[in-house]
N, C-alpha and C positions, 0 to 999 in steps of 0.2 A: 437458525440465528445467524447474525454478522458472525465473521470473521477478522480477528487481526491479521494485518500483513506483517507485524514481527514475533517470528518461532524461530522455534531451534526441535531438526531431529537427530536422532542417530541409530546406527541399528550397530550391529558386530553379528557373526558367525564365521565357525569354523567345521569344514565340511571335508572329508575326504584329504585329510593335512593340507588344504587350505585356508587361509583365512581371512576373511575380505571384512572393511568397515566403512563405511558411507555416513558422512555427515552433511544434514543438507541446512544451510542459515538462509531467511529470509529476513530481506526488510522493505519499506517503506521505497514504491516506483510508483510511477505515473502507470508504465504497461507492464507485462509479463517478462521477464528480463533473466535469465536462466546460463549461468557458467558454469560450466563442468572441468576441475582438476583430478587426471586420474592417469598411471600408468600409462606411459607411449602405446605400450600393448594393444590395451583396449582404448584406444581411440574411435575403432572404428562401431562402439556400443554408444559415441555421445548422442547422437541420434533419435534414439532410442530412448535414453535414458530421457534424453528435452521432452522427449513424447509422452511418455510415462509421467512427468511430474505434469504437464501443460492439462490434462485430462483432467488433473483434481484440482489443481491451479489455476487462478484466474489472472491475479497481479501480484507487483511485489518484486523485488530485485533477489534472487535466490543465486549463495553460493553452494555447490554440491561439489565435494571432495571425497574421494574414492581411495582409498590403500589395501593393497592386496599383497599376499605373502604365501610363496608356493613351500610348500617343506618337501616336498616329494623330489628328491635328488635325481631320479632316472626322466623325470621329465625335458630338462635339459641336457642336451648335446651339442659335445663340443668342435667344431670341424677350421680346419687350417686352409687359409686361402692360400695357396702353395706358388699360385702366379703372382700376387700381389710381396709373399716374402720374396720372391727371386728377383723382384726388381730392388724391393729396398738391398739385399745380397748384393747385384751388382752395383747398383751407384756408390752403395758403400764400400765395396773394393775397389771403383774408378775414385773416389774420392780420395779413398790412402795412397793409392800409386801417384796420384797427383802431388799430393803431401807429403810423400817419404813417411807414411805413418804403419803401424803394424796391420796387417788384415786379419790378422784375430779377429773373429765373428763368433758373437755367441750367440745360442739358439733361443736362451733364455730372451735375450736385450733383443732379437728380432720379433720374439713373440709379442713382446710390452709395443709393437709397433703401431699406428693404426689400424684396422682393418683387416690385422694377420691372423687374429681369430674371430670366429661368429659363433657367436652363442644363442642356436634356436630351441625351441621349446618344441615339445609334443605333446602340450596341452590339448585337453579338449574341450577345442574353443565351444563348444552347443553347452555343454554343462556349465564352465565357468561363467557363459552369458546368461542361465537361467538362475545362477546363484547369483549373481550382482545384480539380475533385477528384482528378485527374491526380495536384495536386502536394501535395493533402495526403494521398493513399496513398501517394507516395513519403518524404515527412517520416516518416508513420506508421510504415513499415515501418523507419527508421534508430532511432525512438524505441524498436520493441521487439528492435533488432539491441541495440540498447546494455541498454535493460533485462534481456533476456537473459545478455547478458556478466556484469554482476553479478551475475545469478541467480546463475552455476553459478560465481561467486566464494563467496557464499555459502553455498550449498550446499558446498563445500569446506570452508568453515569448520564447517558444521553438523556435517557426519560425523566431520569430527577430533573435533567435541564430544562427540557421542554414543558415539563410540568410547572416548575416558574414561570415559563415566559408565559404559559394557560393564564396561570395567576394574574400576573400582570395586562394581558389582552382582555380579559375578564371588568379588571378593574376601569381599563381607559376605555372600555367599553360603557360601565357605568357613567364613570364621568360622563365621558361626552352625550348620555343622554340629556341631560340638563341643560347641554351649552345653550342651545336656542334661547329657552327660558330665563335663563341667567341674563341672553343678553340682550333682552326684552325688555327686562329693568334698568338694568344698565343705563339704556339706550334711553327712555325714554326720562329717567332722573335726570342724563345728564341735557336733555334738551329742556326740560324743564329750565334746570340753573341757568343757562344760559338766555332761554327767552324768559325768565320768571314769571312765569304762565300753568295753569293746570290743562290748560286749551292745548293737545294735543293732535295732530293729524295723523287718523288713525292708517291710513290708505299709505300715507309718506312711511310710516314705521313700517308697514308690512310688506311693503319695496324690499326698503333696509333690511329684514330679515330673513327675506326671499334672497336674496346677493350675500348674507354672511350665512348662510344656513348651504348654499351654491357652494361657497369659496370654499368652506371651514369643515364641511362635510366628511367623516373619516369611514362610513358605514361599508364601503365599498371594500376598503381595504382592510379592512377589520374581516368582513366576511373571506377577501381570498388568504390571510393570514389563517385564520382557523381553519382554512382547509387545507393549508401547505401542513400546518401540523398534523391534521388525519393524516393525512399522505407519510407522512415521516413516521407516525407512530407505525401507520400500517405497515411500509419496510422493515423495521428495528422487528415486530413481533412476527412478521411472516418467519417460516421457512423456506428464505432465500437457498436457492440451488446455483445461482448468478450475482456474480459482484455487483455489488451496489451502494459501494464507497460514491461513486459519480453522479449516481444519481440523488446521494443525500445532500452531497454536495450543491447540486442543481436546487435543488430545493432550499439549502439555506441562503443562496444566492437570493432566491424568488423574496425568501421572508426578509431578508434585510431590509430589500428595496422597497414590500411594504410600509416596514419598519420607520423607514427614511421620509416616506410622503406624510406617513402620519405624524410626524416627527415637525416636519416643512408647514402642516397645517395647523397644527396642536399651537394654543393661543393660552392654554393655562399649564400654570406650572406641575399641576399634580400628571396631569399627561407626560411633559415634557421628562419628568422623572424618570416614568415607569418605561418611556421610548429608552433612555441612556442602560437600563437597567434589562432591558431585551436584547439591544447592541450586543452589550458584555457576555451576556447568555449566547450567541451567536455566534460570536469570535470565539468563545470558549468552544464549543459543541462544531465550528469549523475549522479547529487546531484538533479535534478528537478526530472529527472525519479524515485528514489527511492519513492516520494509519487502518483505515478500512479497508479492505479490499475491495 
């Protein structure tokens, strides 16, 4: 079934006094558009992570936000850059002699310095990268349970719509069987009135029939409307494995434009109705498609 392009996942685990949480928000894009906020640390898993969601992802503006939390105390070590204090050291004792200031230096105030300690880790980067992707395939998978769920909300609502517009194509499909004949009589009363005559020329009217039955003709467009709907129905109920927000798209473009000739030909008003009342169904059902994937 479709998919919505607006979800929400998240996963949580804590592994080895670890503990990492990933949460991934999508919404409504034109293409696939994928931002990753996580720990400087792991920068170098964004990558990775794009790849991972792009695989089950097609579109959709996605934020993914990463938070990690090491408790293991011996993992971190602390080490002193000993050249970097020895310069802050002397320019701060050429700065007092200059100043007539005390050169009291504390070891405390040189450590808060920049740069005068480094705090590296001996994590082990193989596991922590298989446990954050661990837990952004499980966020992933909640983000397209729920996209899903909407989907085939949506798609609910699409088929009730298109099932209208059935209705209605149905109906100006009726009508317009008649038009000819309607306008047979029409045509030939009002020549009557005006030459008040029963003396009709029958050759002259079947001209004139021939050229409004030409002009007024909607047969054509009627037939590729019912097949843009197959088409549409067929997307919505397949198991789509490929986005194809674009291509329903493509298709309600197609049925408007039906829509519209039949609308530009349509000469009675019970058609002209049922065209305004297709419109509607259209623009509704292509304000639903923008959140399709």
């Amino acid at each position: 079934m479709i998919k919505s392009m607006t979800g929400f996942g998240k996963s949580h685990l804590i592994k080895n006094e670890r503990e990492y949480q990933i949460e991934i928000k999508s919404v409504n894009h034109r293409y696939l558009d994928i931002s990753v906020k996580m720990p400087k640390q792991f920068t170098y898993l964004e990558e990775e992570i794009k790849k991972a969601i792009s695989s089950k992802i097609n579109r959709g503006k996605l934020e993914v936000y990463i938070t990690f939390y090491d408790h293991i105390a011996q993992d971190e070590e602390i080490t002193i850059n000993k050249e970097i204090a020895q310069l802050y050291i002397k320019q701060l004792q050429d700065l007092a002699k200059e100043n007539n200031l005390s050169q009291n230096i504390n070891v405390i105030d040189i450590a808060k310095l920049p740069d005068v300690l480094n705090i590296t880790s001996k994590q082990d980067d193989e596991t922590i990268k298989e446990d954050i992707l661990q837990v952004t395939n499980e966020a992933l998978e909640k983000l397209i349970e729920m996209r899903t769920f909407e989907g085939n909300k949506i798609a609910e609502d699409l088929i009730t719509r298109i099932d209208s517009i059935q209705e209605k194509v149905e109906e100006i499909s009726s009508i317009s069987t008649g038009l000819i004949e309607e306008y047979v009589v029409k045509l030939e009363k009002r020549i009557q009135d005006i030459l008040k005559t029963e003396e009709i020329d029958k050759n002259r009217i079947a001209q004139e029939v021939v050229i409004f039955a030409d002009k007024c003709s909607i047969e054509e467009e009627l037939t590729r409307l019912k097949s843009h709907m197959a088409q549409f129905r067929k997307f919505i109920n397949n198991d789509n494995k490929v986005a194809i927000g674009k291509k329903l798209d493509f298709i309600i473009q197609e049925m408007n434009r039906e829509t519209n000739t039949i609308g530009s030909k349509a000469n009675k008003l019970e058609i002209i109705n049922n065209v305004v009342d297709i419109k509607t169904e259209l623009e509704n059902i292509r304000e639903q498609i923008q959140n399709i994937e």
